[in-house]
C-alpha positions as CSV (number, residue, x, y, z in Angstrom):
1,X,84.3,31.2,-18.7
2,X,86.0,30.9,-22.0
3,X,83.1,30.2,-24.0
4,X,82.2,27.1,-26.8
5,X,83.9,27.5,-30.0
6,X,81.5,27.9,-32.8
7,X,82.2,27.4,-36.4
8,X,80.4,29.0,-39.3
9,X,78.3,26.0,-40.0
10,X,76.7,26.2,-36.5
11,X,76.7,29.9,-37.1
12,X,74.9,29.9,-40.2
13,X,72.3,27.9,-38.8
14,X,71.4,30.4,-36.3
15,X,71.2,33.3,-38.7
16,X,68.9,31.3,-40.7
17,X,66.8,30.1,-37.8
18,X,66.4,33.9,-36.3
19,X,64.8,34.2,-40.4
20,X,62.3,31.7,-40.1
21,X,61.7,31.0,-36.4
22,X,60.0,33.8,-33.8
23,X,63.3,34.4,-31.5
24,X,65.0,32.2,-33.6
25,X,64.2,29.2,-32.1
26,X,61.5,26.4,-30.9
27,X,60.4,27.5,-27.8
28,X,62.3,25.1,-25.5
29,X,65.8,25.7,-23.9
30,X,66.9,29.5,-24.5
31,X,70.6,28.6,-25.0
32,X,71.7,29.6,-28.9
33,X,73.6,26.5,-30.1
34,X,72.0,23.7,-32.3
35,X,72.1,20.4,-31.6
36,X,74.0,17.8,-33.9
37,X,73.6,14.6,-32.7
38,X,73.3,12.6,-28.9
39,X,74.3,9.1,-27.7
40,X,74.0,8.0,-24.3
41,X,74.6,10.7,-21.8
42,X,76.5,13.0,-24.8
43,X,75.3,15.4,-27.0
44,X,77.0,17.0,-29.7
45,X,76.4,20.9,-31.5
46,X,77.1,21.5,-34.9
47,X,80.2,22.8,-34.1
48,X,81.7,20.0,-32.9
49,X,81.8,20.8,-29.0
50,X,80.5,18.1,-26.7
51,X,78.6,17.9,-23.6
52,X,77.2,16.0,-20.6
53,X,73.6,15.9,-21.7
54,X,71.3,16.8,-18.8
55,X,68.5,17.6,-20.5
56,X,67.8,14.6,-22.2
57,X,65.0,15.7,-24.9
58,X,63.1,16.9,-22.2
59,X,63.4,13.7,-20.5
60,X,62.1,11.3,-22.1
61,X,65.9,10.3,-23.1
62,X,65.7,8.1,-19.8
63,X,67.9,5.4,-20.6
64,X,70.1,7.7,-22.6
65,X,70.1,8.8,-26.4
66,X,70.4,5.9,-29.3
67,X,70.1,3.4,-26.7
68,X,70.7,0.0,-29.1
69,X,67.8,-1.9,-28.0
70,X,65.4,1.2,-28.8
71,X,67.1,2.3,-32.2
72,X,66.5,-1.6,-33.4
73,X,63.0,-1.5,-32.3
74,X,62.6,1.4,-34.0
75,X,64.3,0.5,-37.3
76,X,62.5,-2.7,-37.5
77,X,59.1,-1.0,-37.3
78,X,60.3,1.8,-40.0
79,X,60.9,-0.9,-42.1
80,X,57.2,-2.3,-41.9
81,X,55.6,1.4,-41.7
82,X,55.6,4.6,-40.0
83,X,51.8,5.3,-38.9
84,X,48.5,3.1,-39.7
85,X,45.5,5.4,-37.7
86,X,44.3,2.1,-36.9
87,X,45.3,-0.4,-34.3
88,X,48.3,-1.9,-34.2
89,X,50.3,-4.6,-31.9
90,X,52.9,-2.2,-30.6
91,X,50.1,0.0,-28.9
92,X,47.8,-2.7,-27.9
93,X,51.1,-4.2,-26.2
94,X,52.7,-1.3,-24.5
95,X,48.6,-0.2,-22.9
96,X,49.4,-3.6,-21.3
97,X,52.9,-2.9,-20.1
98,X,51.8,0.1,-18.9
99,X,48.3,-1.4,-17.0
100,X,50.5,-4.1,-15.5
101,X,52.9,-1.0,-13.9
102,X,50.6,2.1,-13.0
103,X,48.8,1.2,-9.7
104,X,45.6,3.3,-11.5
105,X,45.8,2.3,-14.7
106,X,43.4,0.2,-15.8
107,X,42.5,1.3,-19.0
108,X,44.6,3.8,-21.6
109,X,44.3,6.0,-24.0
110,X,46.8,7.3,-26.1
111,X,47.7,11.2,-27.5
112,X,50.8,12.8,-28.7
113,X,51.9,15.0,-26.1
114,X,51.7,16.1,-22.6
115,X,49.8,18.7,-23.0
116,X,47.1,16.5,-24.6
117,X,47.4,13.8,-22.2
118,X,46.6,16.4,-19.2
119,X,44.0,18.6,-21.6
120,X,42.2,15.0,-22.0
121,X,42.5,14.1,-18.4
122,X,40.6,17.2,-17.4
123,X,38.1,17.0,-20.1
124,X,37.6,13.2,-18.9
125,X,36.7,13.9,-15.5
126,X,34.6,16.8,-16.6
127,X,32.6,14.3,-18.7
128,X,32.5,11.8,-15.8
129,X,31.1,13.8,-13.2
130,X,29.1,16.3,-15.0
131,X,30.8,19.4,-13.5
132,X,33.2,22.2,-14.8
133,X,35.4,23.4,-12.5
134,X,39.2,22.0,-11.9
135,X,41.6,22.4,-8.7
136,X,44.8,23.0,-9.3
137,X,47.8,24.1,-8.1
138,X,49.8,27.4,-7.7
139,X,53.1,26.8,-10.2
140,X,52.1,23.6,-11.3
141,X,53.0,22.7,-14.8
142,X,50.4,20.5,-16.6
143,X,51.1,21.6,-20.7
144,X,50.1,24.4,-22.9
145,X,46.3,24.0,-22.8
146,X,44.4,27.3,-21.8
147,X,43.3,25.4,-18.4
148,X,46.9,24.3,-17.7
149,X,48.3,27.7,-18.0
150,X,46.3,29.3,-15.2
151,X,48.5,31.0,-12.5
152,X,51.5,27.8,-13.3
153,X,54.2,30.8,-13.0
154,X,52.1,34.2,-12.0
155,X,54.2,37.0,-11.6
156,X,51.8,38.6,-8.8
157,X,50.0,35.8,-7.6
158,X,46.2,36.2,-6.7
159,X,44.4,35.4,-3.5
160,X,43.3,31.9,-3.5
161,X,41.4,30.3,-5.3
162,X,41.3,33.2,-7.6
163,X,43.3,31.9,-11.1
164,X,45.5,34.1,-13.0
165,X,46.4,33.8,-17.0
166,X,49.8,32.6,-17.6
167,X,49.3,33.7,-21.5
168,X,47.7,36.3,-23.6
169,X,45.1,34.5,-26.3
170,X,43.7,33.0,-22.8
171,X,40.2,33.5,-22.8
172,X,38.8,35.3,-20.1
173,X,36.3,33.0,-18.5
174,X,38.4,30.0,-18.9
175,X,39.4,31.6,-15.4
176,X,36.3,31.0,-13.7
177,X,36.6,27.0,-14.3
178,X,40.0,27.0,-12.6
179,X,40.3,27.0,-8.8
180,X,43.8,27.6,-7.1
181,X,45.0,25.8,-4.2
182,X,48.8,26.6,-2.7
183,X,50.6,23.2,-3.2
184,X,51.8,21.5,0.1
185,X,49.1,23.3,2.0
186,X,46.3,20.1,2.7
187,X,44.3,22.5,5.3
188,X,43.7,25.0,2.7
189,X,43.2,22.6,-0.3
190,X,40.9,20.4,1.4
191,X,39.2,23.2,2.7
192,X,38.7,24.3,-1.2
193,X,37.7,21.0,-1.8
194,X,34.9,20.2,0.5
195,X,33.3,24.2,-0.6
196,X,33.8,23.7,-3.8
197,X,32.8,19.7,-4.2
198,X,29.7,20.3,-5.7
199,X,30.6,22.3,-8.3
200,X,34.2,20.5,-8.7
201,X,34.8,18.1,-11.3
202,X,37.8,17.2,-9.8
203,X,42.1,17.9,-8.2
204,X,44.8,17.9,-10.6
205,X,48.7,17.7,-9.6
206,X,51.9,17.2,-10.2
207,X,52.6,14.3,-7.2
208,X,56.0,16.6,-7.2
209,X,55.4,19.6,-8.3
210,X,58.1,21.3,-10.5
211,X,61.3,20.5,-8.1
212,X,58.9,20.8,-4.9
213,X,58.6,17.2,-2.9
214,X,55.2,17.0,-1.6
215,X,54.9,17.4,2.2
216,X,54.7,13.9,4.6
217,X,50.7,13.1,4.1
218,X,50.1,15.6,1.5
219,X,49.2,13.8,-1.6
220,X,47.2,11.2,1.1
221,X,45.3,13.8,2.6
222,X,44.2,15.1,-0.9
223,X,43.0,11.3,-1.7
224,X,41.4,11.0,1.4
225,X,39.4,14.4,0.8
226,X,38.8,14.0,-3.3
227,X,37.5,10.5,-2.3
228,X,35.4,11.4,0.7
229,X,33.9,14.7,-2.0
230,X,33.7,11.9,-4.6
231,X,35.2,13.6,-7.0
232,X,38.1,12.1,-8.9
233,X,42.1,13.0,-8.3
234,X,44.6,13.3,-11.4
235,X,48.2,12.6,-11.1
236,X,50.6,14.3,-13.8
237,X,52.7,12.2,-14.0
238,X,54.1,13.1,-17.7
239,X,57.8,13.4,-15.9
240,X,57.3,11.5,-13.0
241,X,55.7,8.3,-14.6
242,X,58.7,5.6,-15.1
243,X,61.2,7.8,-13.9
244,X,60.9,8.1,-9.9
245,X,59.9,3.7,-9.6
246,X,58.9,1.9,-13.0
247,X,55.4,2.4,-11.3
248,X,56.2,6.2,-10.9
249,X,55.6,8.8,-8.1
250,X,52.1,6.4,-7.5
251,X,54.6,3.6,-6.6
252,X,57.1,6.1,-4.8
253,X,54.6,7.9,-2.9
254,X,52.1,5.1,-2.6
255,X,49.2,7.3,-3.2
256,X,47.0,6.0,-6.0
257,X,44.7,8.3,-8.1
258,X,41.8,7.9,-10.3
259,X,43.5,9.0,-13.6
260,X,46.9,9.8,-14.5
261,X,48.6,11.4,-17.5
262,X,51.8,9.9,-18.7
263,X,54.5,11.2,-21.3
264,X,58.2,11.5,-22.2
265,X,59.5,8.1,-21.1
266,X,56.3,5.9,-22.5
267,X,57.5,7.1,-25.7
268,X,61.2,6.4,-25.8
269,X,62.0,9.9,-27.5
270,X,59.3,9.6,-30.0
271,X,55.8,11.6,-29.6
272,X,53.6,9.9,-27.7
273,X,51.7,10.4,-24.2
274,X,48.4,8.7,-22.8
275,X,45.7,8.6,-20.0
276,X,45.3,6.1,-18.0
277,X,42.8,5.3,-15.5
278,X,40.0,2.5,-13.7
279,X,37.6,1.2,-16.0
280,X,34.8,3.3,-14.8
281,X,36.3,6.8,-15.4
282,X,37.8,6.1,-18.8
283,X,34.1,4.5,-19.9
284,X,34.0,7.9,-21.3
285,X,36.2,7.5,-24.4
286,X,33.6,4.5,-25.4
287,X,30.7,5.3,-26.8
288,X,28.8,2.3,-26.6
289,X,29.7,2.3,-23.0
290,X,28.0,5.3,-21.3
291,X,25.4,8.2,-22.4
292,X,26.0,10.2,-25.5
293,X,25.7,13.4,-23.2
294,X,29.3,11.6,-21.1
295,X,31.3,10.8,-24.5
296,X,34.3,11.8,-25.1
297,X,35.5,13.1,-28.7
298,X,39.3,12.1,-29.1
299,X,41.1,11.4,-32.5
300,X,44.5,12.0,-33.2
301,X,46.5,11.6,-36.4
302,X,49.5,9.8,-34.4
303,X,47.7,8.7,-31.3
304,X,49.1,5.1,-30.4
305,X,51.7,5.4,-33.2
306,X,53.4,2.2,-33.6
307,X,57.0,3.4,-34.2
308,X,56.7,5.6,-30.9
309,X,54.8,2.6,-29.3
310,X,57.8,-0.1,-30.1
311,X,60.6,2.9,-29.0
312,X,58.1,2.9,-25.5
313,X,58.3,-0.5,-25.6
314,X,61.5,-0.9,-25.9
315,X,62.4,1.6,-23.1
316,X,60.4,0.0,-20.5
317,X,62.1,-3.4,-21.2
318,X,65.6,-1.4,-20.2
319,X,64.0,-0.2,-17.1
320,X,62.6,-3.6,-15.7
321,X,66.2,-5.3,-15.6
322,X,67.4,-5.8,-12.2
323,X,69.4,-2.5,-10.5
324,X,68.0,-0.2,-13.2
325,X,66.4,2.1,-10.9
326,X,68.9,1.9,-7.9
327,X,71.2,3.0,-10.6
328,X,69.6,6.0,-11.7
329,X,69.1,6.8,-8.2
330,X,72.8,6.3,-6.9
331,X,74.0,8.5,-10.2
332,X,71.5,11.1,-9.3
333,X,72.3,11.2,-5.6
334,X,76.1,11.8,-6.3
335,X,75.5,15.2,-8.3
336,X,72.8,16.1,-6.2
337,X,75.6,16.2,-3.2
338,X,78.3,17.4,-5.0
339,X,75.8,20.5,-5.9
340,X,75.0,20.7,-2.6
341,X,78.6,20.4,-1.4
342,X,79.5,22.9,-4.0
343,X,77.5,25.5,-3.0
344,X,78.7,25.2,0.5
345,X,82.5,25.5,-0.6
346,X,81.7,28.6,-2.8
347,X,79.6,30.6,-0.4
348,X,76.7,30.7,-3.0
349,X,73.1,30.9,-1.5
350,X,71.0,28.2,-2.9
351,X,69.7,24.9,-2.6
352,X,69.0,21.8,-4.2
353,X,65.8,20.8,-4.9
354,X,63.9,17.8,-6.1
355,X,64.7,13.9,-6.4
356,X,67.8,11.9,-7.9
357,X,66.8,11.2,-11.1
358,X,65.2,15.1,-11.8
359,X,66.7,18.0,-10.0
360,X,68.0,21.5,-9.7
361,X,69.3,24.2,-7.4
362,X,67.5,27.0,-6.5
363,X,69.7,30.7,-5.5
364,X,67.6,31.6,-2.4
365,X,67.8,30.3,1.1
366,X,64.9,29.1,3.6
367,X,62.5,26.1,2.9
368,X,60.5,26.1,0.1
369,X,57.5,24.4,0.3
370,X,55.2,26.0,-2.6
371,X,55.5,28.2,-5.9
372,X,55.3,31.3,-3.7
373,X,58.8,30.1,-1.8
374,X,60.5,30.6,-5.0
375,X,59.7,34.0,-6.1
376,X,62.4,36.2,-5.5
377,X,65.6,33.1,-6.1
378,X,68.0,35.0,-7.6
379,X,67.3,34.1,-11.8
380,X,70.7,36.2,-12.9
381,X,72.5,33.6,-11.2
382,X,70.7,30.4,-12.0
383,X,71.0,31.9,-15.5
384,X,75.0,32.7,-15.2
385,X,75.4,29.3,-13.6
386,X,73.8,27.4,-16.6
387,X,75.7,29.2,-19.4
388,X,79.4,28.5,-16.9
389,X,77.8,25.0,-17.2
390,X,77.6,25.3,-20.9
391,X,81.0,26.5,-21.4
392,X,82.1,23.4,-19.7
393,X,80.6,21.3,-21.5
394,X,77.3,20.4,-19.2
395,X,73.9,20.8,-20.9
396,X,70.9,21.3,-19.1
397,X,67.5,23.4,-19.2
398,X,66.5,26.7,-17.8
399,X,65.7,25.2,-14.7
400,X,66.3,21.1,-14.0
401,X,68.5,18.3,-14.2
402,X,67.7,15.2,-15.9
403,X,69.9,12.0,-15.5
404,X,70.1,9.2,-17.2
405,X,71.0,5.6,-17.1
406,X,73.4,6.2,-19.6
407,X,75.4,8.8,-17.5
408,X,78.7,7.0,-16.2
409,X,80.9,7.6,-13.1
410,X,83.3,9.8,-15.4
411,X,80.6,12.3,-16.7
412,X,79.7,12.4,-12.8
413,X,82.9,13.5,-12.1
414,X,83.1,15.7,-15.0
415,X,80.0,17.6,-14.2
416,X,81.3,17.9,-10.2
417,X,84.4,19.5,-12.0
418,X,82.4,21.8,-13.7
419,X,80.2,22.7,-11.0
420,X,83.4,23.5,-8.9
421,X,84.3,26.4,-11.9
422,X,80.9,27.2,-12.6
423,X,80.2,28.1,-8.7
424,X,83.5,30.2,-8.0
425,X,82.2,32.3,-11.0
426,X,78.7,32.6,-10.1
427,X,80.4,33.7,-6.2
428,X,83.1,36.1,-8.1
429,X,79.8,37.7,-9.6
């Protein structure tokens, strides 16, 4: 690995962010470099050195960085104002885009963020049924709320349903309102379910959980048993939504829940997120429409922003032209073998996990099927493997691929090139 050239500019900027910043840095991706600038599938560090760009904001870079269409509708709106806190046509149009996609949605409502989009999804249900508790699942990711971050990565996992803190500043009895289920295990989470269903307000999940497809009949049989408990079923789909069908993993799957949260792609790379769900769940967020004791509270500064709104908007009107998703697909599906093949040609023990158009590998062997299936991969190497990557000029998080409909046949063969050096080294320990 010969390493990216820095220059004292990019330099600089570290020194000052390690001054200002706890660990120098946002929070997000651990790698020490500063990003400069992206377009399309590229981005570029403020020293100059360019790479493949895998990560892709997170994601919601789904039809790749400074796409033209996006940057106009985005400029145009700037140009007429930034943020009203009032209704505007932008919002009011993409709620209808995204009621004419999402097989649940029938009415939205929009946040910031992820984490508020899943934080209000729980807190609607709650305010529907009249119950507390939550299901959830063991490693699934649903934001930085206190409920989310029960036992999403626990380092010594708890009997179930028992939740453990993923955080310190939890509070303690936020842990009695979460129950844990083991994802791909319908016995045991129906089983929860039908004890519980009294006191449940309802299931949340990730319809793939981290990098983990669900099982054949999974995600069915936990509509089948939320629906027979009459309690309501949440879909995170804050990565999934518009990325795995432009009707998301509901569409893929064809499993339809109650209430979804969406994120990243809606908003085009701008901050903005949303619940959406049938008519008689989200009643709650109008108070002239059910009890006062069922209302729902929710106010936000930038919720339904119209720049974010016409950057969504644009996005989706990328994704709806013919062959847009049997792109991202096909592009997806040739890195995903060339891993695959890679790791085969190396000798390196791993495999590679998810669906084409959001991946990794995991460094352990057998088949992984829940959270508990990846504790003990082998973390020094997906860690030397991502900074060989680096060095090569391939960017990606901690711990997924993201590909866009900006990445070309070129940067696929580029990133198979570097996956060729970045696999002998990771082999030559």
């Amino acid at each position: 690995m010969t390493g990216r050239q820095v220059n004292d500019v990019e330099a600089g900027i570290v020194e000052r962010a390690r001054k200002v910043l706890p660990a120098g840095g946002f929070g997000n991706v651990t790698f020490d470099m500063v990003v400069a600038e992206g377009r399309a599938g590229h981005v570029w560090d403020e020293s100059g050195n360019e790479y493949i760009d895998y990560l892709l904001g997170s994601g919601p870079m789904l039809v790749g960085h400074c796409h033209p269409d996006v940057t106009a509708a985005v400029q145009a709106q700037v140009a007429k104002g930034s943020t009203f806190f009032a209704n505007n046509a932008h919002g009011i149009e993409l709620a209808e885009a995204i009621v004419d996609a999402v097989p649940c949605a029938e009415k939205v409502r929009f946040v910031s963020s992820g984490s508020e989009a899943t934080f209000y999804a729980m807190r609607t249900i709650r305010a529907h049924t009249g119950r507390d508790k939550i299901l959830k699942f063991e490693g699934g990711f649903h934001g930085m709320s206190d409920y989310a971050l029960m036992s999403m990565a626990p380092g010594k996992p708890s009997n179930f349903p028992q939740a453990v803190p993923d955080s310190a500043g939890i509070p303690e009895a936020v842990s009695d309102e979460i129950l844990i289920a083991p994802f791909n295990d319908a016995e045991t989470a129906c089983a929860l379910i039908e004890e519980h269903k009294g006191e449940l307000a309802g299931v949340i999940v990730e319809p793939l959980q981290r990098m983990i497809p669900p099982k054949e009949g999974f995600l069915q049989a936990l509509r089948d048993a939320t629906k027979a408990a009459g309690i309501p079923l949440i879909f995170d789909e804050v990565v999934t939504g518009f990325r795995f069908a432009y009707g998301g993993a509901q569409e893929l799957y064809g499993v339809v829940p109650d209430l979804c949260a969406l994120g990243k792609v809606i908003g085009g790379g701008y901050p903005l997120a949303a619940i959406a769900g049938t008519d008689e769940i989200m009643a709650v967020f109008d108070s002239s429409a059910v009890p006062a004791e069922r209302a729902v509270k929710q106010i936000g500064t930038l919720s339904g922003n119209p720049v974010a709104a016409a950057a969504g908007l644009a996005t989706l009107e990328v994704l709806r032209q013919p062959g847009a998703y049997e792109k991202l697909f096909a592009t997806g599906r040739k890195i995903m073998d060339g891993l695959t093949a890679g790791l085969a040609k190396h000798g390196v023990e791993g495999q590679v996990m998810g669906v084409p158009p959001m991946f990794d590998v995991v460094f352990k062997a057998g088949n992984i099927t829940d959270y508990r299936g990846t504790l003990g991969a082998d973390m020094a190497k997906n860690k030397r493997f991502n900074a060989e990557l680096l060095a090569r000029g391939v960017f990606k998080g901690d711990n997924k691929f993201y590909v866009s409909l900006a990445h070309t046949d070129e940067d696929v063969a580029k990133t198979l090139e570097a996956f060729d050096g970045a696999l002998a080294a990771v082999a030559a320990g």
